[in-house]
ZADO-1210 file (C-alpha; in nm, 4 decimals, padded with zeros to 6 digits):
<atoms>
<atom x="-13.7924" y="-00.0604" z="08.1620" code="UNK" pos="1"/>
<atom x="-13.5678" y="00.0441" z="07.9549" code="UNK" pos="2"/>
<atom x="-13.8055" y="00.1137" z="07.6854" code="UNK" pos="3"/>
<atom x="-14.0644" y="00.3018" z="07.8808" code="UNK" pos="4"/>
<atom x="-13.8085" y="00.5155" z="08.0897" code="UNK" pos="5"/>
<atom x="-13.5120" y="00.5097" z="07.9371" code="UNK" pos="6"/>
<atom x="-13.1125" y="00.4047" z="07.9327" code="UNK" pos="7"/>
<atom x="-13.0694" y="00.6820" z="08.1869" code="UNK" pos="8"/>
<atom x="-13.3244" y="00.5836" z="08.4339" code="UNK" pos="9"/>
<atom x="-13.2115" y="00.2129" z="08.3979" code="UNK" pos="10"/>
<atom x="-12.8037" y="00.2917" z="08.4528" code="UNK" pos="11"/>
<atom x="-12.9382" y="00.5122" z="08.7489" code="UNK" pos="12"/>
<atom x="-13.0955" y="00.1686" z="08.9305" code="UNK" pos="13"/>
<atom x="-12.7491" y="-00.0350" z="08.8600" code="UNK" pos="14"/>
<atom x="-12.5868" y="00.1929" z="09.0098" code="UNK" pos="15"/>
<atom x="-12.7756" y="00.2254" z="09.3005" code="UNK" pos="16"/>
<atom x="-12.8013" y="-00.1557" z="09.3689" code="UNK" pos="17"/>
<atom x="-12.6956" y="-00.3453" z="09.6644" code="UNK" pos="18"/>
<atom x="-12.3938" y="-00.5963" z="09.5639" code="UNK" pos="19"/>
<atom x="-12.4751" y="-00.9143" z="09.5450" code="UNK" pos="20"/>
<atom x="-12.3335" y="-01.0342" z="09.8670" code="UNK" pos="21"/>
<atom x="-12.4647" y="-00.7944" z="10.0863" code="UNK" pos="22"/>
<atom x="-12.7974" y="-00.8722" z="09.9534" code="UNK" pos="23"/>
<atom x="-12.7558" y="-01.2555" z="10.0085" code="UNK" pos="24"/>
<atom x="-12.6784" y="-01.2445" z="10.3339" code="UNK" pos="25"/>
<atom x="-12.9718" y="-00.9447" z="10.4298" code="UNK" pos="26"/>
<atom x="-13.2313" y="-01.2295" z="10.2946" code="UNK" pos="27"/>
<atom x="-13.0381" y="-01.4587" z="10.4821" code="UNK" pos="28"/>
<atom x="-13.0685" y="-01.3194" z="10.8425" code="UNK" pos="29"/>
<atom x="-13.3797" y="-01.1424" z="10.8089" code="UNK" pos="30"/>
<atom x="-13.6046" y="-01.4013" z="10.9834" code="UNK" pos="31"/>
<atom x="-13.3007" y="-01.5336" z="11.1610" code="UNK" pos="32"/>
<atom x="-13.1046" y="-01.3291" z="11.4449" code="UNK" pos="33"/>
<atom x="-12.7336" y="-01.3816" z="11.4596" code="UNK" pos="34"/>
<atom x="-12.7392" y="-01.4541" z="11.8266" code="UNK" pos="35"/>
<atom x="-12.5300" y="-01.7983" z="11.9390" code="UNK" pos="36"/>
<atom x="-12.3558" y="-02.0063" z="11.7667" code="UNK" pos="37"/>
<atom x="-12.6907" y="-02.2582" z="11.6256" code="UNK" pos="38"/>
<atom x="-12.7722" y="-01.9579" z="11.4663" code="UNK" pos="39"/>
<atom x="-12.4783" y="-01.8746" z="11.3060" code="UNK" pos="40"/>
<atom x="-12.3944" y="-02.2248" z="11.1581" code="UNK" pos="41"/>
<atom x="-12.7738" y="-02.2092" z="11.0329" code="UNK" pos="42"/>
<atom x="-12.7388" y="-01.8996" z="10.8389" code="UNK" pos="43"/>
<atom x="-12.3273" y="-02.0303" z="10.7276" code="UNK" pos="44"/>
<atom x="-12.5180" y="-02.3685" z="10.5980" code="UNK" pos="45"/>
<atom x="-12.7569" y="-02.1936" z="10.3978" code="UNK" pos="46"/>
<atom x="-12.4995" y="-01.9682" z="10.2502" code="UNK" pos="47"/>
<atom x="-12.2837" y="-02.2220" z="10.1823" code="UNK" pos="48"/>
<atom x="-12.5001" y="-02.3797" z="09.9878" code="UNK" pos="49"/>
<atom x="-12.5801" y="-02.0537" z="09.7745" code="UNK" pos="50"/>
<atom x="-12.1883" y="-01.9759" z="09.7678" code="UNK" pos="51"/>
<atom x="-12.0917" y="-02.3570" z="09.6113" code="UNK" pos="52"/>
<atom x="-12.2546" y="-02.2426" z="09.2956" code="UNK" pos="53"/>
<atom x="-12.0309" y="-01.9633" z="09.1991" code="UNK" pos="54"/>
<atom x="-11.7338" y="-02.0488" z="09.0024" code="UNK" pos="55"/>
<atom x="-11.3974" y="-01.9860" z="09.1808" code="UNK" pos="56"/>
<atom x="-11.2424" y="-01.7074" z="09.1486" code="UNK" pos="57"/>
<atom x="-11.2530" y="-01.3197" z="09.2927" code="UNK" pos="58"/>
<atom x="-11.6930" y="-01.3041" z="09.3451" code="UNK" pos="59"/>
<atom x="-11.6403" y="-01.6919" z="09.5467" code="UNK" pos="60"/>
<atom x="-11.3729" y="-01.5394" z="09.7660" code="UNK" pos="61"/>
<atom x="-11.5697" y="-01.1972" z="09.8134" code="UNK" pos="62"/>
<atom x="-11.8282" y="-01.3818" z="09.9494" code="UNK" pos="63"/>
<atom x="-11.6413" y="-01.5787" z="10.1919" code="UNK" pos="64"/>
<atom x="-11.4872" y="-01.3128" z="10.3317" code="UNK" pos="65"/>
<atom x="-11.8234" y="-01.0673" z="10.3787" code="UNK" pos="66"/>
<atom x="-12.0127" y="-01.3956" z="10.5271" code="UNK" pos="67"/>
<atom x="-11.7184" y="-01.4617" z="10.7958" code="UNK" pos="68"/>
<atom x="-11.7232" y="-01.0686" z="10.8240" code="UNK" pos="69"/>
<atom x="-12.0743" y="-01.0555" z="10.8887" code="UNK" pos="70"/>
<atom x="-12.0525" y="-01.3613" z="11.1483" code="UNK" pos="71"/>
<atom x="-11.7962" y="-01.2315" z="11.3178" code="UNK" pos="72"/>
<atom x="-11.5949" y="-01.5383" z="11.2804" code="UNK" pos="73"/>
<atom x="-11.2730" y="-01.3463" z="11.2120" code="UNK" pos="74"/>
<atom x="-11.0096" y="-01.6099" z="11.2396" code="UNK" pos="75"/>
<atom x="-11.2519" y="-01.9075" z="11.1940" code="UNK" pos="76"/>
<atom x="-11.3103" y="-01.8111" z="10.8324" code="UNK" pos="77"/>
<atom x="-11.1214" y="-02.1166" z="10.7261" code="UNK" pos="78"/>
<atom x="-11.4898" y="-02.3224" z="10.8623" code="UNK" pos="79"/>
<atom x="-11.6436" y="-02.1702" z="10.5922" code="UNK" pos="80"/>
<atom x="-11.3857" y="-02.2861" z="10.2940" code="UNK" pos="81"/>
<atom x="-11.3453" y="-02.6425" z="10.4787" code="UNK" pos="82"/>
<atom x="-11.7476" y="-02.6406" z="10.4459" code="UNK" pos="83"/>
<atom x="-11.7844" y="-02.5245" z="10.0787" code="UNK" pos="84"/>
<atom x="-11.4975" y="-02.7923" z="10.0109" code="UNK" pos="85"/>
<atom x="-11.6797" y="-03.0413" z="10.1518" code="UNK" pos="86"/>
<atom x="-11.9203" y="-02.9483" z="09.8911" code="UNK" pos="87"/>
<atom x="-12.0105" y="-03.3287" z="09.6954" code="UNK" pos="88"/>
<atom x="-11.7796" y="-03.3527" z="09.3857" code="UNK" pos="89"/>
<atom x="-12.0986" y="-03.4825" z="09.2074" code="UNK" pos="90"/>
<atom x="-12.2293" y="-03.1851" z="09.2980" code="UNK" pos="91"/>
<atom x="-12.0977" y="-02.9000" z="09.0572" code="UNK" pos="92"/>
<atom x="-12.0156" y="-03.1708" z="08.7693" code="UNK" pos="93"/>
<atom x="-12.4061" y="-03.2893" z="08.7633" code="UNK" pos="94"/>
<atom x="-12.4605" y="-02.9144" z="08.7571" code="UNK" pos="95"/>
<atom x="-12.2310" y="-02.8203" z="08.4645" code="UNK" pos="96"/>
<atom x="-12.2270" y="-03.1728" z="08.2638" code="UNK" pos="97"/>
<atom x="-12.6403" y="-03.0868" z="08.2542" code="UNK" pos="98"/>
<atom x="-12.5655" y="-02.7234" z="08.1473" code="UNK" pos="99"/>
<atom x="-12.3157" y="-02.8184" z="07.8544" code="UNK" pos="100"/>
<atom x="-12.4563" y="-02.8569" z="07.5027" code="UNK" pos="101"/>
<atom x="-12.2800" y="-03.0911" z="07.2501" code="UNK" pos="102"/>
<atom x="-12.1605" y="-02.8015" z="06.9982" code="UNK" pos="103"/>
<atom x="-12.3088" y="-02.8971" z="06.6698" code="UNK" pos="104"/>
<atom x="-12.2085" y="-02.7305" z="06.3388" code="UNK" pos="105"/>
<atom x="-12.5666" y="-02.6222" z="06.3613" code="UNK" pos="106"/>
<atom x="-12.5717" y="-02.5449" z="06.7478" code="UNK" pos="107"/>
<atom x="-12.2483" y="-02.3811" z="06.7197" code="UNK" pos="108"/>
<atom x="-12.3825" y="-02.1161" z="06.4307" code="UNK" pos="109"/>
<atom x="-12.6707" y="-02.0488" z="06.6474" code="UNK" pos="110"/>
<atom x="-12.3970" y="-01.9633" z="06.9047" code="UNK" pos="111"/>
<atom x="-12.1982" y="-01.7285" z="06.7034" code="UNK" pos="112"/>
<atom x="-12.5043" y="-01.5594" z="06.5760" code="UNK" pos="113"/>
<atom x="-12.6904" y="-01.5207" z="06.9198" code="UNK" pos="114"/>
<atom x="-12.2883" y="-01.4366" z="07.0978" code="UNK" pos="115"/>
<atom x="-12.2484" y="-01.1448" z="06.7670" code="UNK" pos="116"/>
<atom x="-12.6023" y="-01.0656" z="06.6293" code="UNK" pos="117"/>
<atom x="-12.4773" y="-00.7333" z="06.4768" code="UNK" pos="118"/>
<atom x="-12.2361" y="-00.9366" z="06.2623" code="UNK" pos="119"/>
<atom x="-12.5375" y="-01.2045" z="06.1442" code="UNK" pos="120"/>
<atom x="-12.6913" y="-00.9023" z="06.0579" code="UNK" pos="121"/>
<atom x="-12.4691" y="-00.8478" z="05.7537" code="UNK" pos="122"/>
<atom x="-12.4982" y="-01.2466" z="05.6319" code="UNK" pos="123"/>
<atom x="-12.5798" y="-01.2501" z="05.2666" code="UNK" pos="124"/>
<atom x="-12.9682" y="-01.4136" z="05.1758" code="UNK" pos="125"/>
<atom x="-12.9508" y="-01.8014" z="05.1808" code="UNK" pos="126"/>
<atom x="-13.2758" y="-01.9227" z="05.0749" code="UNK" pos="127"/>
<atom x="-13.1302" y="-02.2390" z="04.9339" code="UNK" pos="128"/>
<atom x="-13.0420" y="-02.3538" z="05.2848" code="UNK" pos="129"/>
<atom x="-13.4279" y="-02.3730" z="05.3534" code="UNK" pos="130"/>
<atom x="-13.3842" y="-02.6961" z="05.1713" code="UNK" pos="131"/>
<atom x="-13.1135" y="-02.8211" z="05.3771" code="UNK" pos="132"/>
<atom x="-13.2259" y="-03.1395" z="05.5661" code="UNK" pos="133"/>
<atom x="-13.0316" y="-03.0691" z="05.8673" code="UNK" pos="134"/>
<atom x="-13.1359" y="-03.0973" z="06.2528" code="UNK" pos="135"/>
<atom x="-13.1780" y="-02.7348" z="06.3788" code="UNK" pos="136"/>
<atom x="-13.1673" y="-02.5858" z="06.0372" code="UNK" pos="137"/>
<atom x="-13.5159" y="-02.4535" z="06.0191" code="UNK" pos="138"/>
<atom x="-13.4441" y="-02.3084" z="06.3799" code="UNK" pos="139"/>
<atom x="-13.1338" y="-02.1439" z="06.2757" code="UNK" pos="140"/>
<atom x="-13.3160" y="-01.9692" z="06.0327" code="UNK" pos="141"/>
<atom x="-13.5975" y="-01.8440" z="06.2029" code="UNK" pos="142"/>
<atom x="-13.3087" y="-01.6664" z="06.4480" code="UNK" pos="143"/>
<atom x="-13.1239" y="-01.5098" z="06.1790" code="UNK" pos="144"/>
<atom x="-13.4534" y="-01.3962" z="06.0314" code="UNK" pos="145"/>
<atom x="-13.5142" y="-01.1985" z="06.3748" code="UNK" pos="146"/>
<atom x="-13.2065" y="-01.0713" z="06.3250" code="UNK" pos="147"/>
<atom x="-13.2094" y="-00.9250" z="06.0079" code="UNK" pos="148"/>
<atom x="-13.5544" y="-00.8021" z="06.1158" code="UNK" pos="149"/>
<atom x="-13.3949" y="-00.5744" z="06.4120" code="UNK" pos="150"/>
<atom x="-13.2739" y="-00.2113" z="06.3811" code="UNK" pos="151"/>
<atom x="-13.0089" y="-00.2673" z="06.6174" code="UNK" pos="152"/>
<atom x="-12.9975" y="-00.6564" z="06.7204" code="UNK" pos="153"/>
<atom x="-12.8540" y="-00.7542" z="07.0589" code="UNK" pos="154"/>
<atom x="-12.8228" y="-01.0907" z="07.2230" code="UNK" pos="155"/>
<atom x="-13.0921" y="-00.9215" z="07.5014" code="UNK" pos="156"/>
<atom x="-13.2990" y="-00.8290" z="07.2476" code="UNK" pos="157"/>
<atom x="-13.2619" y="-01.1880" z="07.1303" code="UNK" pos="158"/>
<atom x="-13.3450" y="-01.4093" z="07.4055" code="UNK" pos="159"/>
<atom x="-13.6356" y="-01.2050" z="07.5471" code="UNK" pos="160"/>
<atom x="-13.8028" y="-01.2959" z="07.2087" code="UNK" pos="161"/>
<atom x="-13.7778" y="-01.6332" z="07.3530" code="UNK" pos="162"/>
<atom x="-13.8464" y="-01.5903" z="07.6860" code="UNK" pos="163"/>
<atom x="-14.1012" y="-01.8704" z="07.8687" code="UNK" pos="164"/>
<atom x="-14.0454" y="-02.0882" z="07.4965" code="UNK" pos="165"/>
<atom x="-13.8959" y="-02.4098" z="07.5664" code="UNK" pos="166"/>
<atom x="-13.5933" y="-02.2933" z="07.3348" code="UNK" pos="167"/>
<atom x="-13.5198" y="-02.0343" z="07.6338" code="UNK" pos="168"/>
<atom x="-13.2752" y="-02.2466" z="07.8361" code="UNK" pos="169"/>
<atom x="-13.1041" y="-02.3621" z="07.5723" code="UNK" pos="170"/>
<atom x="-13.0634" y="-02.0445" z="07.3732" code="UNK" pos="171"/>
<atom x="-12.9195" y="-01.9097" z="07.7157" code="UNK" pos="172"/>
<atom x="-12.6905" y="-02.1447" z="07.7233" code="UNK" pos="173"/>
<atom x="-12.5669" y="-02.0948" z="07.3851" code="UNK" pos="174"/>
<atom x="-12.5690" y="-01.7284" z="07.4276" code="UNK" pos="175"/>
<atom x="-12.2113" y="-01.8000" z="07.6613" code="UNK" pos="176"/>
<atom x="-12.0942" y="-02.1321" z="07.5176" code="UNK" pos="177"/>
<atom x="-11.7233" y="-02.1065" z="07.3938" code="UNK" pos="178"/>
<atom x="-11.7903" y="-02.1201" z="06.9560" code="UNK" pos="179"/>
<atom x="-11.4478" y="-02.1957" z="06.9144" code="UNK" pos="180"/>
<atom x="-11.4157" y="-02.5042" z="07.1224" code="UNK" pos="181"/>
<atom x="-11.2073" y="-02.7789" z="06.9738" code="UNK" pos="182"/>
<atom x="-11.1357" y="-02.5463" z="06.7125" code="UNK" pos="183"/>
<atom x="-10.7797" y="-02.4744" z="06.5823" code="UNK" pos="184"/>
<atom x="-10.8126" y="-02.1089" z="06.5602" code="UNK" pos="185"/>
<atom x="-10.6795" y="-01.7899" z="06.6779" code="UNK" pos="186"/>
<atom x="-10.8676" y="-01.4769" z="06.7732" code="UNK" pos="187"/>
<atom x="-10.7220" y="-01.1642" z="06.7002" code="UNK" pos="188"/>
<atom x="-11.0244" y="-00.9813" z="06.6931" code="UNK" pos="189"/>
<atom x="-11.4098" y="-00.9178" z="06.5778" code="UNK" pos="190"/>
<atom x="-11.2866" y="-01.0030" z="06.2176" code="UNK" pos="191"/>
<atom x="-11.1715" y="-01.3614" z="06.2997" code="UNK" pos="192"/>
<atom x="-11.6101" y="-01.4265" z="06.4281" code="UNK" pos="193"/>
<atom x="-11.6726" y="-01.2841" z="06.1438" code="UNK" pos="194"/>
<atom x="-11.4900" y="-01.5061" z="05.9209" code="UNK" pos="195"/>
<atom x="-11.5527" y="-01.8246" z="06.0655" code="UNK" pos="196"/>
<atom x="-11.9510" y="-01.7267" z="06.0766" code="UNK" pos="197"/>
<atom x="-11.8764" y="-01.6874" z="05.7120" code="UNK" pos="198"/>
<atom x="-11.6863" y="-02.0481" z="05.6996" code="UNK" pos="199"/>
<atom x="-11.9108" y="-02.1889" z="05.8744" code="UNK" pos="200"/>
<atom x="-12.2593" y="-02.0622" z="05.6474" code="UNK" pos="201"/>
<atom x="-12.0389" y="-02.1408" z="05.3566" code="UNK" pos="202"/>
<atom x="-12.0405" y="-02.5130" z="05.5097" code="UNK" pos="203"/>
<atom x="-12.3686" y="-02.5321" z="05.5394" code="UNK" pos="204"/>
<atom x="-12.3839" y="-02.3815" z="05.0982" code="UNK" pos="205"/>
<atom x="-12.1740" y="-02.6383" z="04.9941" code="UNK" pos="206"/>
<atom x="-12.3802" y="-02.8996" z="05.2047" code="UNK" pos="207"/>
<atom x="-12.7003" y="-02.7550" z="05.0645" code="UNK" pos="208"/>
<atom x="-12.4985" y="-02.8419" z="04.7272" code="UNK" pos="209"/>
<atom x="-12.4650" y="-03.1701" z="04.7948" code="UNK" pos="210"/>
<atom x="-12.7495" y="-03.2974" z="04.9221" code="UNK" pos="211"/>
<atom x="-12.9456" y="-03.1521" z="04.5890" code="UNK" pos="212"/>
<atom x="-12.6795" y="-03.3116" z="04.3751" code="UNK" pos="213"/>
<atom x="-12.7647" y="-03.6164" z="04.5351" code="UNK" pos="214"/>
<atom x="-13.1202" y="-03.6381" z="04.4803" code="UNK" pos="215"/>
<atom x="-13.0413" y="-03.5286" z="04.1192" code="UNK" pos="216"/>
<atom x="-12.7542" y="-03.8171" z="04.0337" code="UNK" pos="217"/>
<atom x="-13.0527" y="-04.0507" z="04.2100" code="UNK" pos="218"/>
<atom x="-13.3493" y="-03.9125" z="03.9693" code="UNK" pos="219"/>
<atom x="-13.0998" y="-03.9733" z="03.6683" code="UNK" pos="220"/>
<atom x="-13.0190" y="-04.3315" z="03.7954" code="UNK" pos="221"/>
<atom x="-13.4149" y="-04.4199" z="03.7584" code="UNK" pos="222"/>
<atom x="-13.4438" y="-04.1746" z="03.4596" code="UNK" pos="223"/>
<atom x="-13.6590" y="-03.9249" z="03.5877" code="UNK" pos="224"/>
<atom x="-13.4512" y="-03.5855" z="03.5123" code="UNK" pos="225"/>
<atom x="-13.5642" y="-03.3896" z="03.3085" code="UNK" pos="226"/>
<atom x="-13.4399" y="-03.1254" z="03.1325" code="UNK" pos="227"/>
<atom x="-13.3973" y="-02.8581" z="03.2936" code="UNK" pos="228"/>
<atom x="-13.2853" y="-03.1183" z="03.6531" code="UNK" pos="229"/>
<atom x="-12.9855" y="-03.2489" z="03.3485" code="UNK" pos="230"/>
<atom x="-12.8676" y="-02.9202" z="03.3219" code="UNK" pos="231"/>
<atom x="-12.9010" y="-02.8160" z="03.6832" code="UNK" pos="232"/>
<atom x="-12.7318" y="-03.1511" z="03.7576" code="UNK" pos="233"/>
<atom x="-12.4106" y="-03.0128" z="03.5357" code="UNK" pos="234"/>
<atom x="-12.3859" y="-02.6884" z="03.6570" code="UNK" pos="235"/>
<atom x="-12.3975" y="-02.8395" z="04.0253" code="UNK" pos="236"/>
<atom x="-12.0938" y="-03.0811" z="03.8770" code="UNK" pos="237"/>
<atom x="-11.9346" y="-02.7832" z="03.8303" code="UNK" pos="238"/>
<atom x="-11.9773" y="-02.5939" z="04.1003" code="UNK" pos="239"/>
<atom x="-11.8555" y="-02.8813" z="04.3440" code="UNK" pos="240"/>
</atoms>
């Protein structure tokens, strides 16, 4: 939409929409009337279930009080909280233990890049990591690639590339994970992602390093290096 009619246009529609709440409860009620109380625990169960998957916080507690508005519960709110508590605790950690992603070195670049595409953007070339035998590697590369492809990359722009792919849910995931979990770091700013995307690439180098300079010690252990591999082999020495 935003292509064919504009930023304008678009910004126009958000700010015209109906809030969330007020729109869950209108699909809510409008095959069901509000009269007696059946009716009102119906429509209550069916939002309670809706409301038990928003995180707590301000949007959780909005919505309580517009659906006990709307009933016209008033002082009975507090049958709404003791039925979204009541909520199974298996519930929400089935939910988010299925959502959460085991942050790999690789998985976590892919993170960074999708979470700051305008900084992946100004990478240096790495075509030796094309030869890096690591899971997700070729992947990695085939996002960055996008990237550098785009006149003005955004995460949107991103994940619609992706959209009905199997990589879609995961990409979406990654697209909000927390890159710096478990990591002993301090953000003080854009420049601390952009170092540690530069760490972390740099990582990836020196692995790219390794892994040749292993295949090279084990072609000189059987003889095979020739002369140009022996010399290679040195400078790699070196390098390391």
């Amino acid at each position: 939409m935003v292509r064919s009619q504009g930023k304008e246009a678009f910004e126009a529609l958000l700010n015209e929409a109906m809030p969330f709440g007020e729109f869950m409860f209108e699909r809510l009620t409008q095959d069901q009337r509000l009269d007696g109380e059946a009716a009102q625990n119906a429509i209550a169960n069916q939002a309670v279930t809706m409301i038990r998957q928003v995180p707590d916080g301000f949007n959780r507690e909005g919505l309580i009080t517009l659906l006990s508005r709307q009933l016209r519960w008033g002082e009975n709110e507090k049958r709404l909280r003791q039925l979204i508590s009541s909520a199974p605790a298996s519930d929400s950690k089935s939910k988010s233990s299925a959502n959460d992603l085991k942050l790999t070195p690789v998985r976590r670049a892919i993170a960074m890049i999708l979470q700051h595409p305008e900084l992946a953007a100004e990478l240096p070339e790495m075509p030796e990591l094309t030869e890096l035998d690591l899971t997700g590697m070729p992947f990695l590369l085939e996002l960055l690639a996008q990237i550098k492809g785009m006149e003005s990359p955004t995460t949107g722009l991103l994940l619609e590339l992706w959209r009905g792919k199997r990589e879609e849910k995961a990409l979406a995931q990654l697209a909000t994970a927390d890159i710096f979990q478990n990591l002993n770091v301090q953000l003080s700013g854009e420049i601390d992602v952009w170092q540690e995307m530069l760490d972390t690439f740099e990582r990836f180098y020196v692995e790219c390093l390794k892994q040749r300079l292993s295949e090279l010690q084990k072609r000189g252990e059987q003889g095979k290096l020739t002369p140009n591999e022996a010399e290679e082999l040195i400078i790699l020495l070196k390098e390391l």
